[in-house]
GUTI-275562 format. One record per residue (C-alpha): residue in three letters; residue number from 1; y, x, z. Coordinates in Angstrom, 2 decimals. Layout:
PT code pos   north    east      up
PT  ala NUM       Y       X       Z
...
//
This chain:
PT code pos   north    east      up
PT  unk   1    3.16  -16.15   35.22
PT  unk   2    3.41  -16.50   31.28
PT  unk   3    0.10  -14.45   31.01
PT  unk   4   -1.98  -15.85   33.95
PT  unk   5   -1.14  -19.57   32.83
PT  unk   6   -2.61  -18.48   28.87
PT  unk   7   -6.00  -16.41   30.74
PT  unk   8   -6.53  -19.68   32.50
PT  unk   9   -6.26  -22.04   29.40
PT  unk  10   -8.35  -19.96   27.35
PT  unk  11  -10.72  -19.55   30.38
PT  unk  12  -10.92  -23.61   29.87
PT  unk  13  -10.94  -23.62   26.30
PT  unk  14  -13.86  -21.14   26.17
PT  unk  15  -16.16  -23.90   26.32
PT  unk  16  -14.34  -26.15   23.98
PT  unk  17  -14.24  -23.76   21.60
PT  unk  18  -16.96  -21.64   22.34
PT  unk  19  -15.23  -18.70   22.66
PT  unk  20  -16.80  -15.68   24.12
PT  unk  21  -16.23  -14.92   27.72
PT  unk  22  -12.79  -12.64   28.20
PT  unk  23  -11.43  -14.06   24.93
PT  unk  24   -7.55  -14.17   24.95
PT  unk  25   -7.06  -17.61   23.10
PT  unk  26   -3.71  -16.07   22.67
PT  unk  27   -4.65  -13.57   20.25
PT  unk  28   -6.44  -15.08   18.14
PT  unk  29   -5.38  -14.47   14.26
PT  unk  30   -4.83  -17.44   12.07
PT  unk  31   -7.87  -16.89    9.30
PT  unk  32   -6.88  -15.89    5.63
PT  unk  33   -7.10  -18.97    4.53
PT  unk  34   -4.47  -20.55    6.76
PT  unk  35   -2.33  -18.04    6.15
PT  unk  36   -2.42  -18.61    2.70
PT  unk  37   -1.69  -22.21    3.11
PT  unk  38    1.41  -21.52    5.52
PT  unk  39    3.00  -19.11    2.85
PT  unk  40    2.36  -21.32   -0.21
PT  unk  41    3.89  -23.81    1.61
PT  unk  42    7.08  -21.84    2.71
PT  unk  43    9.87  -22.73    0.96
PT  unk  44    9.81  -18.86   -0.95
PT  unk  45    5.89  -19.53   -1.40
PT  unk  46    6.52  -23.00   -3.01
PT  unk  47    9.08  -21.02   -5.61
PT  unk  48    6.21  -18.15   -6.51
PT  unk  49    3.64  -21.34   -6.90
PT  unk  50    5.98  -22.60   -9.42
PT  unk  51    6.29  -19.68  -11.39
PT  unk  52    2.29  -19.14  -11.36
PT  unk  53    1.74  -22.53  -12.22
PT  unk  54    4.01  -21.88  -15.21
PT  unk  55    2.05  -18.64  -16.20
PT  unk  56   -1.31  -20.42  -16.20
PT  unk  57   -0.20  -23.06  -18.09
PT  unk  58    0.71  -20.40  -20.75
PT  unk  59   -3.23  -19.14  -20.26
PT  unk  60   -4.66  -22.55  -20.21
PT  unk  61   -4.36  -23.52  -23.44
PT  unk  62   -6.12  -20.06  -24.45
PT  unk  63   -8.75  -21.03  -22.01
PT  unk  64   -9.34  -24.41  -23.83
PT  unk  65   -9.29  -22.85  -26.85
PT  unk  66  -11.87  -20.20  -25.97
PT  unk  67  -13.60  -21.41  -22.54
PT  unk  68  -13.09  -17.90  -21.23
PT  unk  69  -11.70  -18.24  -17.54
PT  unk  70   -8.91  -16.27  -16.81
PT  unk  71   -7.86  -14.31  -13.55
PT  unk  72   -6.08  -15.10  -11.37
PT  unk  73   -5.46  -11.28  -10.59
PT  unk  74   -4.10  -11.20  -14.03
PT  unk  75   -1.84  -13.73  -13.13
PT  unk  76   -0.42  -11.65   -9.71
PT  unk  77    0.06   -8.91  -11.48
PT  unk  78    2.04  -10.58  -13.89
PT  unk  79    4.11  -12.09  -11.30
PT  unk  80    4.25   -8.88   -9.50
PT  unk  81    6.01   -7.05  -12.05
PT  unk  82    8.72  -10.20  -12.60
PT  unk  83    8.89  -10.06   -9.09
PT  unk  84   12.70   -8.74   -8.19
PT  unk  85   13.65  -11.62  -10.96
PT  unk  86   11.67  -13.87   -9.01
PT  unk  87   13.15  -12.70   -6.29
PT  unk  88   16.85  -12.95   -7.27
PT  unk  89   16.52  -16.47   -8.76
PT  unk  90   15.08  -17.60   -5.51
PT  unk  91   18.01  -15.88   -3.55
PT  unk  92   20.44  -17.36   -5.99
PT  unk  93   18.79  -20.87   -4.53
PT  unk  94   18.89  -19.91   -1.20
PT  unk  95   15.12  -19.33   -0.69
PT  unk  96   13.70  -16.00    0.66
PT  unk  97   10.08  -15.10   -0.19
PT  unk  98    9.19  -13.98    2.61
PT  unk  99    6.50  -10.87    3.28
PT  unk 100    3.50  -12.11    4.60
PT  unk 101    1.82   -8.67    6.19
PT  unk 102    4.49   -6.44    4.29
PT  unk 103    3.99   -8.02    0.51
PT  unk 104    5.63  -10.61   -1.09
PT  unk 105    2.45  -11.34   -3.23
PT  unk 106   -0.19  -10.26   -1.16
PT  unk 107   -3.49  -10.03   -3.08
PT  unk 108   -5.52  -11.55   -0.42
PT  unk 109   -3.98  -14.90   -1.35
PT  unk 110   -5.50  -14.81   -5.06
PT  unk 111   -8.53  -16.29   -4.38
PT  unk 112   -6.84  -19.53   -2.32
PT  unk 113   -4.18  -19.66   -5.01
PT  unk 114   -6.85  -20.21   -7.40
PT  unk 115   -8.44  -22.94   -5.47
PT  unk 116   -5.10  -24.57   -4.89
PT  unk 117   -4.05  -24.46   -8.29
PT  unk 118   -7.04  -25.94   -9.67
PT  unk 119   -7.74  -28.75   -6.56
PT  unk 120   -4.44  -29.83   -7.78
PT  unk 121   -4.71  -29.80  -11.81
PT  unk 122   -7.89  -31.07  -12.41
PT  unk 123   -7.70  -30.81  -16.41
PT  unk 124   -7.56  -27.65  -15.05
PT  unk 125  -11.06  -27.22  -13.02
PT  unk 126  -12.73  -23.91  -14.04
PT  unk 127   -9.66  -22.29  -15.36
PT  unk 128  -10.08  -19.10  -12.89
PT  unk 129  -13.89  -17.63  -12.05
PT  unk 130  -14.38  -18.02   -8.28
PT  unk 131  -16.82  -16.79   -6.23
PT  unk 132  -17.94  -17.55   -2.62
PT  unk 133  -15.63  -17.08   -0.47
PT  unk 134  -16.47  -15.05    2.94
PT  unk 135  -14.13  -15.89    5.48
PT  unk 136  -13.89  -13.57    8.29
PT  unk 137  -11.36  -14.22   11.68
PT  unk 138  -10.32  -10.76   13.06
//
């Protein structure tokens, strides 16, 4: 019943949404982007955040010093390797990071962590180098 009821809304939706025809609307993967925003807004995401807002604070006044940009990768990686301290001060809070497609700091997030960071700092605009994001639904 489950599965005929969700082939018969996505058979309406298919022209709402333009869907092709046979699409299972049920299937259909939230995009990169949105799972970005659903992890940095989980409580163990919100706990990272503040710990790489701390770190490019540290880089930010080198960047106003020098105007070089710095990376955000840099940044991950930094995290990456404080990561079971992190970890255990989030735990000792209560808060699990949780593994969003098996990582804790998944590096497909950089480039929206960026974008958040500076949308929300705005003495901070062109601290990271971005580039054009492509954003492709699977």
């Amino acid at each position: 019943m489950a599965g005929a009821k969700a082939e018969a809304i996505g058979n309406a939706m298919q022209g709402i949404l333009l869907l092709p025809p046979g699409t299972n609307i049920c299937t259909i993967e939230p995009s990169l982007a949105e799972r970005a925003e659903r992890w940095m807004h989980s409580p163990g995401g919100r706990h990272v955040m503040r710990d790489l807002y701390a770190l490019a604070a540290k880089y930010a006044r080198d960047w106003r010093r020098t105007g070089i940009p710095i990376s955000m990768k840099l940044l991950f990686e930094i995290e990456r390797q404080r990561i079971k301290t992190v970890t255990s001060r989030a735990q000792s809070r209560g808060i699990r990071i949780s593994k969003d497609d098996g990582y804790s700091l998944n590096n497909s997030r950089t480039a929206y962590i960026a974008r958040h960071i500076m949308d929300r700092r705005k003495d901070w605009d062109g601290l990271f180098e971005l580039r054009e994001l492509k954003e492709v639904r699977l």
